[in-house]
Biotite code that builds the C-alpha atoms (Angstrom):
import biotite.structure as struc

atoms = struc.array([
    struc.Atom([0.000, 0.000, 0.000], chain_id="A", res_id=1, res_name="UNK", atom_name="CA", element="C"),
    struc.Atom([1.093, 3.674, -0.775], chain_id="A", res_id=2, res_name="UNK", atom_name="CA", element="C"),
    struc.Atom([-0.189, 6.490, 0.876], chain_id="A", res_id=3, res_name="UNK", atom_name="CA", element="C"),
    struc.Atom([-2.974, 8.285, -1.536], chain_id="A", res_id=4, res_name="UNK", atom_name="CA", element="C"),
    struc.Atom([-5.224, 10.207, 1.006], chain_id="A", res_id=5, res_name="UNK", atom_name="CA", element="C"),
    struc.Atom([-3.841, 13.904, -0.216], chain_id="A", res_id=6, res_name="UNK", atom_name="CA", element="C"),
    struc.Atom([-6.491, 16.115, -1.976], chain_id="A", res_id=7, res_name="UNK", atom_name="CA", element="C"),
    struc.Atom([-5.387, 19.273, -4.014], chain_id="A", res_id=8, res_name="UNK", atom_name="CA", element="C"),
    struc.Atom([-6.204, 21.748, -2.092], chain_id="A", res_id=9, res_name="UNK", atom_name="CA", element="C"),
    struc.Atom([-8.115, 24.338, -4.776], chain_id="A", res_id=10, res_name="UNK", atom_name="CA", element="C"),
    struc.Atom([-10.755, 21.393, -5.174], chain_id="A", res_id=11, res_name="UNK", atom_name="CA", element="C"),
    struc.Atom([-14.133, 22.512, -3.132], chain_id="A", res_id=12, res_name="UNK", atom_name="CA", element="C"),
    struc.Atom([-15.107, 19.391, -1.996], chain_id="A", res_id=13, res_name="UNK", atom_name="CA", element="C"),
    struc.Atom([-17.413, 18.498, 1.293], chain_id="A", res_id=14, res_name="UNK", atom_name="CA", element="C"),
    struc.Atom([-14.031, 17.138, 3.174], chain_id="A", res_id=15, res_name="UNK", atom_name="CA", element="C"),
    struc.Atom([-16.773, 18.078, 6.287], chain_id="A", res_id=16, res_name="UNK", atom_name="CA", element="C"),
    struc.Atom([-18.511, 14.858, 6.034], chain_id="A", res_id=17, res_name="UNK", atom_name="CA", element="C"),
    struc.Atom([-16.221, 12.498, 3.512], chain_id="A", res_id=18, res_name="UNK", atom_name="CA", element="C"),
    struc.Atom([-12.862, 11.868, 3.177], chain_id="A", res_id=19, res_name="UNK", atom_name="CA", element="C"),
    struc.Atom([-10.375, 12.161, 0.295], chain_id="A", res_id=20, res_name="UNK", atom_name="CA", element="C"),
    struc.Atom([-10.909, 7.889, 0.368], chain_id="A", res_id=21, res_name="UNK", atom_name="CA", element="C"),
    struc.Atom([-14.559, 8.146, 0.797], chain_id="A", res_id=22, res_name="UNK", atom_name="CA", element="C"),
    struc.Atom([-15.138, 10.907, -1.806], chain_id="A", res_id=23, res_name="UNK", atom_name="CA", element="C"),
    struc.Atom([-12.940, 9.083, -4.360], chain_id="A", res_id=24, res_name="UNK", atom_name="CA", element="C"),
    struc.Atom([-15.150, 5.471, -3.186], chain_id="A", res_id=25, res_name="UNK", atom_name="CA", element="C"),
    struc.Atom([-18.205, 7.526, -4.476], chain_id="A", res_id=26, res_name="UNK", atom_name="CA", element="C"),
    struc.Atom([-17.235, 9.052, -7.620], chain_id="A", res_id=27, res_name="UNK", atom_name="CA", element="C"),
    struc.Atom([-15.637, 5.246, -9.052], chain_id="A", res_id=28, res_name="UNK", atom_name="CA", element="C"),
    struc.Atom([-18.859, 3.321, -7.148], chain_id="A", res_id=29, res_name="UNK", atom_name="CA", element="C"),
    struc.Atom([-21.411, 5.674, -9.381], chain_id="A", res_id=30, res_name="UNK", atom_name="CA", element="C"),
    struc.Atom([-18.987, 5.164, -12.394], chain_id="A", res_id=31, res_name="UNK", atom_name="CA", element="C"),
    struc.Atom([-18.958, 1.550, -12.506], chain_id="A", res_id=32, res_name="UNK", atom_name="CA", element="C"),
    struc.Atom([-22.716, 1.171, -11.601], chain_id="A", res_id=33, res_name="UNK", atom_name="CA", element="C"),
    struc.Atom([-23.281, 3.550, -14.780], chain_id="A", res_id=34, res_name="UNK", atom_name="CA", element="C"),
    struc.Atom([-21.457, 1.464, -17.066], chain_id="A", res_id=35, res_name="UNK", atom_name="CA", element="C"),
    struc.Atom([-22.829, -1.911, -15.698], chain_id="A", res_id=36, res_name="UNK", atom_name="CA", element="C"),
    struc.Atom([-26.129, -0.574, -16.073], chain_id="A", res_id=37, res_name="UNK", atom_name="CA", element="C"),
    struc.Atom([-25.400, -0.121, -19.490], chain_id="A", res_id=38, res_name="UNK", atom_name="CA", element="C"),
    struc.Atom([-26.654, 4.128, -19.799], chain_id="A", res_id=39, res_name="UNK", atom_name="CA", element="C"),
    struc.Atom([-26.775, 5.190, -22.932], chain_id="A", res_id=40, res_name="UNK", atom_name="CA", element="C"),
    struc.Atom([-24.669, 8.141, -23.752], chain_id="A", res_id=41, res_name="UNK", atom_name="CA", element="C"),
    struc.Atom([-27.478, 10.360, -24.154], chain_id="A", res_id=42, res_name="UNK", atom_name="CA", element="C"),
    struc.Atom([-28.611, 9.948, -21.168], chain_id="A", res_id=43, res_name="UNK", atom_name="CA", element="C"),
    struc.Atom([-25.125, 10.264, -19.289], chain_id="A", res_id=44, res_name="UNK", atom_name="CA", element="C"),
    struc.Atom([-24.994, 13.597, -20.894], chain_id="A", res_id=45, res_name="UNK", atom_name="CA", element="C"),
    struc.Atom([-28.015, 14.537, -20.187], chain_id="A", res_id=46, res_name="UNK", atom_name="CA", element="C"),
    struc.Atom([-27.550, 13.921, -15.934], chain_id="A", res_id=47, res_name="UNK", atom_name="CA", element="C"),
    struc.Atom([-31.014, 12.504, -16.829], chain_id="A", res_id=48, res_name="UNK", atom_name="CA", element="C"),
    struc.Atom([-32.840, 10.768, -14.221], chain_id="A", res_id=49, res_name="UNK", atom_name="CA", element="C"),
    struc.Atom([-31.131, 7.369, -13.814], chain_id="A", res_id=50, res_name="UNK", atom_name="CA", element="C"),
    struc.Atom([-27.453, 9.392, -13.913], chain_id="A", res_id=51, res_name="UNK", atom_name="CA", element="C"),
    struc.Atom([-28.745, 11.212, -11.020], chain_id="A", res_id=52, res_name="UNK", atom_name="CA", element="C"),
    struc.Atom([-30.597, 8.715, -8.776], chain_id="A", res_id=53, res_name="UNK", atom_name="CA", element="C"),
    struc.Atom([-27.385, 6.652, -9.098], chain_id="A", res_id=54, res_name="UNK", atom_name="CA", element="C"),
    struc.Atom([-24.917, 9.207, -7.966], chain_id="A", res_id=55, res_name="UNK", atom_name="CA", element="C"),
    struc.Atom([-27.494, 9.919, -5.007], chain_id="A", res_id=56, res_name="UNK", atom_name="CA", element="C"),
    struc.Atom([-28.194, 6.025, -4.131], chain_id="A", res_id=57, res_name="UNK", atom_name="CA", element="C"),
    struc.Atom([-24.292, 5.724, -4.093], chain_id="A", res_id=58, res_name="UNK", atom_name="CA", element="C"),
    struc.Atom([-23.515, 9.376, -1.592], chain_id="A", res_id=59, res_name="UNK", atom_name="CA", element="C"),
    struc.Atom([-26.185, 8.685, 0.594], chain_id="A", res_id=60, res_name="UNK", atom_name="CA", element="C"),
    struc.Atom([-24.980, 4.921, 1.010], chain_id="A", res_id=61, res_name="UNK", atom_name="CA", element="C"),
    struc.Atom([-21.530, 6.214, 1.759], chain_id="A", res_id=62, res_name="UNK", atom_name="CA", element="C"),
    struc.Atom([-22.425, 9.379, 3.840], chain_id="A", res_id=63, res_name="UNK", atom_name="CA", element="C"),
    struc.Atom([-26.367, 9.390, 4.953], chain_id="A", res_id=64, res_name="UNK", atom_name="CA", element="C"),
    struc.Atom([-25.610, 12.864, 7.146], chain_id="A", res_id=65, res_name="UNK", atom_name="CA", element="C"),
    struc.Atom([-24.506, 14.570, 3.775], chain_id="A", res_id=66, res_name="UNK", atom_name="CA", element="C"),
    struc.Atom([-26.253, 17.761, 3.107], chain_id="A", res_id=67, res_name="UNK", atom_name="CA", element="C"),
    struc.Atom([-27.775, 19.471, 0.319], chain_id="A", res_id=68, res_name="UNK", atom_name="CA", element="C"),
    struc.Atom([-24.727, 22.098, -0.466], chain_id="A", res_id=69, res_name="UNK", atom_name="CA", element="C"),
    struc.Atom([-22.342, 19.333, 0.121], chain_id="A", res_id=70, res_name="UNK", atom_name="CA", element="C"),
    struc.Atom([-23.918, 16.966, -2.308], chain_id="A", res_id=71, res_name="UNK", atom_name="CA", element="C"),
    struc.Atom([-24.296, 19.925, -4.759], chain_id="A", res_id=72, res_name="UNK", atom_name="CA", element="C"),
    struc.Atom([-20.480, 20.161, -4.720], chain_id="A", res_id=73, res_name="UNK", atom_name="CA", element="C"),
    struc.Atom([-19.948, 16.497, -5.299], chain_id="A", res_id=74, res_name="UNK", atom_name="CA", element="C"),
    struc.Atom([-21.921, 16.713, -7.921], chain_id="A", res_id=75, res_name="UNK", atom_name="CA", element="C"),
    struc.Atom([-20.094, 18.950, -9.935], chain_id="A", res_id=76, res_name="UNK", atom_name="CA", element="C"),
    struc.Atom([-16.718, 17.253, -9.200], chain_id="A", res_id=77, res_name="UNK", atom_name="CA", element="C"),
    struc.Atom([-18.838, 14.320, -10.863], chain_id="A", res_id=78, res_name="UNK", atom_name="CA", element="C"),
    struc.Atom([-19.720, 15.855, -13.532], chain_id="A", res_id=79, res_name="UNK", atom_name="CA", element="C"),
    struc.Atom([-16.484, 17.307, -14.323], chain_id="A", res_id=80, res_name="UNK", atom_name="CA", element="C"),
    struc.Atom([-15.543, 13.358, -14.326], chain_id="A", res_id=81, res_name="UNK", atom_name="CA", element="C"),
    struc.Atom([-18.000, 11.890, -16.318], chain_id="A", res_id=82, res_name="UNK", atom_name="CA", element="C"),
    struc.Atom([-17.758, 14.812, -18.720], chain_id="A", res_id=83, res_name="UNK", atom_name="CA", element="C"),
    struc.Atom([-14.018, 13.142, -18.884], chain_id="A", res_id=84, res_name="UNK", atom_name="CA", element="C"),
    struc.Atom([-15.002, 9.842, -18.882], chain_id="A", res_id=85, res_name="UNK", atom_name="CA", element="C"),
    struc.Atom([-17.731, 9.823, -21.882], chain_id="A", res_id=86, res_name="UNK", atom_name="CA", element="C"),
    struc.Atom([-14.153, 11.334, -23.957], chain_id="A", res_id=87, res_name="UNK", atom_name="CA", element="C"),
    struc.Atom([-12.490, 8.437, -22.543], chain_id="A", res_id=88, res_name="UNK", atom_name="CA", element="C"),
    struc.Atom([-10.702, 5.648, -24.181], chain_id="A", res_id=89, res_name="UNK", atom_name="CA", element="C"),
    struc.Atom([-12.352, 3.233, -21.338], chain_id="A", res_id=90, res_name="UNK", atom_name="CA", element="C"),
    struc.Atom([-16.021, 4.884, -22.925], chain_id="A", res_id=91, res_name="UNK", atom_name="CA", element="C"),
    struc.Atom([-14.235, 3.690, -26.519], chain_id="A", res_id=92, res_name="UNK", atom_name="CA", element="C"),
    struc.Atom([-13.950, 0.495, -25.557], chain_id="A", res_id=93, res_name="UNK", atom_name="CA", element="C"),
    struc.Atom([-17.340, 0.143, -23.687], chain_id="A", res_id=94, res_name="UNK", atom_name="CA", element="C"),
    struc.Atom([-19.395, 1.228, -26.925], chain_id="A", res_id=95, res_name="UNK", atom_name="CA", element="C"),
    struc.Atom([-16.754, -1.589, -29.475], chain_id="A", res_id=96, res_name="UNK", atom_name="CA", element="C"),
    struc.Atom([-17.393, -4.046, -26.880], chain_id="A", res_id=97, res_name="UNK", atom_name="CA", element="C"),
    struc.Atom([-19.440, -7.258, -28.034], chain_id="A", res_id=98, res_name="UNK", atom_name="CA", element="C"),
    struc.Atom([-19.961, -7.337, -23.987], chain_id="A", res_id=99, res_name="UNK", atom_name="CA", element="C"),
    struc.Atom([-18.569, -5.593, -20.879], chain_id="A", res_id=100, res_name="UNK", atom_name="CA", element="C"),
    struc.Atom([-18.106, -7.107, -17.228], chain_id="A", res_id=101, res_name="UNK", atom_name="CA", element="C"),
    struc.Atom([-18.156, -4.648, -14.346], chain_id="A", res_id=102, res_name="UNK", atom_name="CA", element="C"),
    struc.Atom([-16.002, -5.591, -10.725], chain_id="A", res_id=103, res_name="UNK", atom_name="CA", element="C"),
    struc.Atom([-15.050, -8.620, -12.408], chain_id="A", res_id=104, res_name="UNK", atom_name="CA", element="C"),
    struc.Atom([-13.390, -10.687, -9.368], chain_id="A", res_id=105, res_name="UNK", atom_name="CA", element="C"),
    struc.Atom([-10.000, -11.898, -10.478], chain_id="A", res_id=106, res_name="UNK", atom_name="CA", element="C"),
    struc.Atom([-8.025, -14.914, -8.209], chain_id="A", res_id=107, res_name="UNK", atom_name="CA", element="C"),
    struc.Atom([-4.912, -17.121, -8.891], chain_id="A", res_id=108, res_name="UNK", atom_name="CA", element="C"),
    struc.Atom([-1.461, -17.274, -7.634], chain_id="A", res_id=109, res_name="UNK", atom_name="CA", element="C"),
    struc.Atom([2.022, -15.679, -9.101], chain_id="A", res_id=110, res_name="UNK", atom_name="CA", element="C"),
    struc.Atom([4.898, -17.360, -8.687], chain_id="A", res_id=111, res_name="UNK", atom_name="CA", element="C"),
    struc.Atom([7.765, -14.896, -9.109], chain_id="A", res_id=112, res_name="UNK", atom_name="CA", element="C"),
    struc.Atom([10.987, -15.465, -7.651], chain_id="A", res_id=113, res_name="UNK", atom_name="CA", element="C"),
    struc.Atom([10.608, -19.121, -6.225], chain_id="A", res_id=114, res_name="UNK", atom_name="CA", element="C"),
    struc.Atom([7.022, -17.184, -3.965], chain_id="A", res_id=115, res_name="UNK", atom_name="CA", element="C"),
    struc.Atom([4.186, -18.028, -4.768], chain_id="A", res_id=116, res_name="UNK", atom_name="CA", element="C"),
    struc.Atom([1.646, -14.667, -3.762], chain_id="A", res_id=117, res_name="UNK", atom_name="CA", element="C"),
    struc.Atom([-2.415, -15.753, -3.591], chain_id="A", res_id=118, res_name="UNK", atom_name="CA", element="C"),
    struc.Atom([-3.908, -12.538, -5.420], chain_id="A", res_id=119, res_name="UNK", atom_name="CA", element="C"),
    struc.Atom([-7.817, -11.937, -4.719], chain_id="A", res_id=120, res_name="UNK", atom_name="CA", element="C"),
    struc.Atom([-9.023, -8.843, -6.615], chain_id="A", res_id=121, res_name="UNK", atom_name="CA", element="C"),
    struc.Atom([-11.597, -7.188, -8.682], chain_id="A", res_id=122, res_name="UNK", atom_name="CA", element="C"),
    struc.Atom([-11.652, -5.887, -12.132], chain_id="A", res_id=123, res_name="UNK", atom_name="CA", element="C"),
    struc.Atom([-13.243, -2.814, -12.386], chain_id="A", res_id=124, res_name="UNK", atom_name="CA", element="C"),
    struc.Atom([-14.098, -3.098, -15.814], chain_id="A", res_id=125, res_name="UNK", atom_name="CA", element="C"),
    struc.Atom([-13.297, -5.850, -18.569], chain_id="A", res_id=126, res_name="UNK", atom_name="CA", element="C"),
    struc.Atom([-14.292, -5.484, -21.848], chain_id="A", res_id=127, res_name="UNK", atom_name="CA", element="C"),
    struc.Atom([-14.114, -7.973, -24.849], chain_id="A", res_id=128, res_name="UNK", atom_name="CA", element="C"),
    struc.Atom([-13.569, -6.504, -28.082], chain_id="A", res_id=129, res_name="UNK", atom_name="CA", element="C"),
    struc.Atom([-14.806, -8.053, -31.675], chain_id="A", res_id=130, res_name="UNK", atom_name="CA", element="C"),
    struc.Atom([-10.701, -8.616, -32.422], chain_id="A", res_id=131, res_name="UNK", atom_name="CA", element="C"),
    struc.Atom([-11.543, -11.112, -29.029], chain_id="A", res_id=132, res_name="UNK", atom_name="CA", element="C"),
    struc.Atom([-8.877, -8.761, -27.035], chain_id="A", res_id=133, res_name="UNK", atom_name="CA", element="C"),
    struc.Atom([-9.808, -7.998, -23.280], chain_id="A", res_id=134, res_name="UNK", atom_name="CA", element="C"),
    struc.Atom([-9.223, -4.828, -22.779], chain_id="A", res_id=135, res_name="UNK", atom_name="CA", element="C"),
    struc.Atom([-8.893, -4.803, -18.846], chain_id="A", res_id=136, res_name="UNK", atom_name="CA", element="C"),
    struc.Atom([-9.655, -0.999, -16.582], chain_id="A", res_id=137, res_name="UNK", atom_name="CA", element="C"),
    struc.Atom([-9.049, -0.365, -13.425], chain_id="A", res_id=138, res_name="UNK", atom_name="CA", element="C"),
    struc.Atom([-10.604, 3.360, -12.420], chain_id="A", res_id=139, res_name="UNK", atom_name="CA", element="C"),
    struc.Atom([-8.824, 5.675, -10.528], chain_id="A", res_id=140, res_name="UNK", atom_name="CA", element="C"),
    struc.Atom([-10.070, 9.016, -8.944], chain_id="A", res_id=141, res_name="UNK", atom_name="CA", element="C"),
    struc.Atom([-7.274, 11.201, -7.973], chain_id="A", res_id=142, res_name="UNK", atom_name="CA", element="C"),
    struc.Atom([-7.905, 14.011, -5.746], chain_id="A", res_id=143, res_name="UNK", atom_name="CA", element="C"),
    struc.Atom([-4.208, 14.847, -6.041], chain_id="A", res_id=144, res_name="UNK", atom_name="CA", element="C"),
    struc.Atom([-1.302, 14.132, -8.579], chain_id="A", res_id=145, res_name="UNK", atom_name="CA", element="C"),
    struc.Atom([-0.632, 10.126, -7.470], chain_id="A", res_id=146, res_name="UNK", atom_name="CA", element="C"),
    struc.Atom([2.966, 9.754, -6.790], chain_id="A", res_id=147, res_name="UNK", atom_name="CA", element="C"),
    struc.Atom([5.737, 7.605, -8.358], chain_id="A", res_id=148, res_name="UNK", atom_name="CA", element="C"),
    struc.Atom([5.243, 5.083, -5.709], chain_id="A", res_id=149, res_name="UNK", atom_name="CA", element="C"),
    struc.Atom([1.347, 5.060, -6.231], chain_id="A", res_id=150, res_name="UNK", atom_name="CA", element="C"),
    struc.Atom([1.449, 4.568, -10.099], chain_id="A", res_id=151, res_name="UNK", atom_name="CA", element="C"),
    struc.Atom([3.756, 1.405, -9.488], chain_id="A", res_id=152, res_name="UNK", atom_name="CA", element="C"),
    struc.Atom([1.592, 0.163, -7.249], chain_id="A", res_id=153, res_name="UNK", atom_name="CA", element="C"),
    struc.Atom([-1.266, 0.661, -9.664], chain_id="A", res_id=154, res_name="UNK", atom_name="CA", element="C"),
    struc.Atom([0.202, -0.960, -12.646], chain_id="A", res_id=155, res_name="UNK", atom_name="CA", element="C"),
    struc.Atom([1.692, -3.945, -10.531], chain_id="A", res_id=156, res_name="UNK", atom_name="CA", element="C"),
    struc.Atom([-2.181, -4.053, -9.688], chain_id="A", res_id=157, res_name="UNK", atom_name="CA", element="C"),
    struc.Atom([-3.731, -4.481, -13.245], chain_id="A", res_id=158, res_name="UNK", atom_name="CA", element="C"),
    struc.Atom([-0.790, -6.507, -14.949], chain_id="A", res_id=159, res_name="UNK", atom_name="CA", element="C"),
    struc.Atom([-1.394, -8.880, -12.031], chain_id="A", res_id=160, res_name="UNK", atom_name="CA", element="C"),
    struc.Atom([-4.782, -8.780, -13.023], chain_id="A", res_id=161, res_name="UNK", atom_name="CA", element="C"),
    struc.Atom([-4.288, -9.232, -16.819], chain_id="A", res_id=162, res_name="UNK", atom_name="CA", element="C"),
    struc.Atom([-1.969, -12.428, -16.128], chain_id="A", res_id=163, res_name="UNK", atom_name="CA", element="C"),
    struc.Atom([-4.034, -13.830, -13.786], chain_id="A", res_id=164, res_name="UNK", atom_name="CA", element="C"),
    struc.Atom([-6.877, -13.232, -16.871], chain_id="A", res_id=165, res_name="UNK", atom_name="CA", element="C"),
    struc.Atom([-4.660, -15.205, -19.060], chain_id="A", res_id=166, res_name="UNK", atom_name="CA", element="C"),
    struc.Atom([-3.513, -18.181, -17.246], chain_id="A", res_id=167, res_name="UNK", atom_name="CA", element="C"),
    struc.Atom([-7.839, -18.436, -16.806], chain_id="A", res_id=168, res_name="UNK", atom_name="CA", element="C"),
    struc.Atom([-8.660, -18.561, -20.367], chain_id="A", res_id=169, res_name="UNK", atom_name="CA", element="C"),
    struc.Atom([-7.002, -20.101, -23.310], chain_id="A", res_id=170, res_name="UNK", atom_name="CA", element="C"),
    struc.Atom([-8.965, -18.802, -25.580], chain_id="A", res_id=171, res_name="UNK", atom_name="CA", element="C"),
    struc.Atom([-8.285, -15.115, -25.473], chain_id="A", res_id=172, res_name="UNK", atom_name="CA", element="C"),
    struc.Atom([-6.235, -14.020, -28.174], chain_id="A", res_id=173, res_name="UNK", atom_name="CA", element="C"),
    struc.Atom([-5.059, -11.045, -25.988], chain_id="A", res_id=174, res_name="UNK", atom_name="CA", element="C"),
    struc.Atom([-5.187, -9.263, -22.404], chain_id="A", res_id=175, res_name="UNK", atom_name="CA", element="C"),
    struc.Atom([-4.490, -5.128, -22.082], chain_id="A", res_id=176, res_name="UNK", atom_name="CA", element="C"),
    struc.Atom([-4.066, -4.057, -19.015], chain_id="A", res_id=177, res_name="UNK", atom_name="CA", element="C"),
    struc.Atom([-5.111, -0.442, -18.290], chain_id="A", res_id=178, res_name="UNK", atom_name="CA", element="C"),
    struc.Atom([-5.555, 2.175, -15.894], chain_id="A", res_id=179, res_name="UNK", atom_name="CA", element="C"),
    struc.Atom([-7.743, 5.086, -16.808], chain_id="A", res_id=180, res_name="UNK", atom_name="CA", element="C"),
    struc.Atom([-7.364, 7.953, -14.066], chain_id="A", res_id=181, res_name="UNK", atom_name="CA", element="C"),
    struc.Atom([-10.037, 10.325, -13.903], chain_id="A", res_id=182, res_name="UNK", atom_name="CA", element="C"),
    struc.Atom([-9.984, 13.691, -11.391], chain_id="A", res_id=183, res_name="UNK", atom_name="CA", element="C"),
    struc.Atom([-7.505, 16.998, -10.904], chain_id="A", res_id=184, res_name="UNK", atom_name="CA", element="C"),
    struc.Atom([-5.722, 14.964, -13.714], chain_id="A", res_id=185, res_name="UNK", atom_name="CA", element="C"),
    struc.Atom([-6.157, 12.660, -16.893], chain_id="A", res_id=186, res_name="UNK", atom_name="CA", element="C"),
    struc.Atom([-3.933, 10.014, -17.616], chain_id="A", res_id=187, res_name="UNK", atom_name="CA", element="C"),
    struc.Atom([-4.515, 6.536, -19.416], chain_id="A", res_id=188, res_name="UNK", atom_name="CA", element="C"),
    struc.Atom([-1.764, 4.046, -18.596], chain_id="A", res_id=189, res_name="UNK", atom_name="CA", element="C"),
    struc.Atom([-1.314, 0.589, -20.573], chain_id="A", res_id=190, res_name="UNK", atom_name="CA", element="C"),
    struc.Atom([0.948, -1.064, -17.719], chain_id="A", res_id=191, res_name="UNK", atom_name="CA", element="C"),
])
């Protein structure tokens, strides 16, 4: 683990009632129940109904106390994400895909070094292409620019994953790895 609980300090956020952790939970829990409810892109840019009973469902299952100013600035961190995520190469993939998996648990062991390490994770999103490539996400929220140490920690994280996906299935012609990061910054890394 790597420390990750810094927040730029210009973002307006309701730190009152969530934490950097908590508010970051929210904003990838409302993601990924978007996408596995399959929203159509319309819809997501509208901030029609569904979009916003989601988000709600999701803060008020994190943080029941939260109040109406402090959900109003979630909100428009949220937005400001999904505005980034619909221009996304993750949102690419998800309209290609023949079919999309969301927190897609992952187990196995890795034997590296003579040690063999039991892995138990989750997928956040895994979508198969027509080509028959998995293209394998993990979301990140930062709050803050994630340090050196963080981003190796994240891509040992999904190329674990995307081995662990290929020792499962012989039939995949191919496994990519990625991490799409979403927040005060925008990065898409193939690790």
């Amino acid at each position: 683990h790597t420390d990750s609980n810094d927040a730029a300090k210009d973002l307006d956020l309701p730190y009152e009632a969530m934490g950097p952790d908590e508010i970051g939970s929210v904003i990838h829990d409302t993601l990924t129940r978007l996408i596995d409810a399959e929203i159509a892109e319309p819809e997501l840019k509208s901030r029609g109904d569904i979009v916003t009973h989601v988000f709600d469902d999701v803060v008020y299952d994190a943080t029941p106390a939260i109040d109406a100013d402090e959900r109003d600035r979630l909100w428009e961190f949220f937005n400001e994400i999904l505005d980034d995520f619909l221009a996304s190469e993750l949102w690419e993939h998800i309209q290609q895909a023949e079919s999309v998996r969301v927190e897609q648990p992952v187990d196995g062991l890795i034997k590296t070094n003579g040690i063999e390490i039991e892995l138990h994770g989750k997928v956040d999103v895994v979508a198969v292409l027509p080509s028959d490539e998995r293209v394998i996400t993990d979301i990140k929220v930062a709050l803050a620019e994630p340090t050196q140490a963080t981003q190796s920690r994240y891509n040992l994280q999904v190329a674990s994953y995307a081995y662990l996906f290929d020792q499962q299935d012989g039939t995949i012609q191919s496994v990519r790895p990625t991490i799409e990061t979403f927040g005060v910054m925008r990065r898409i890394t193939t690790a």
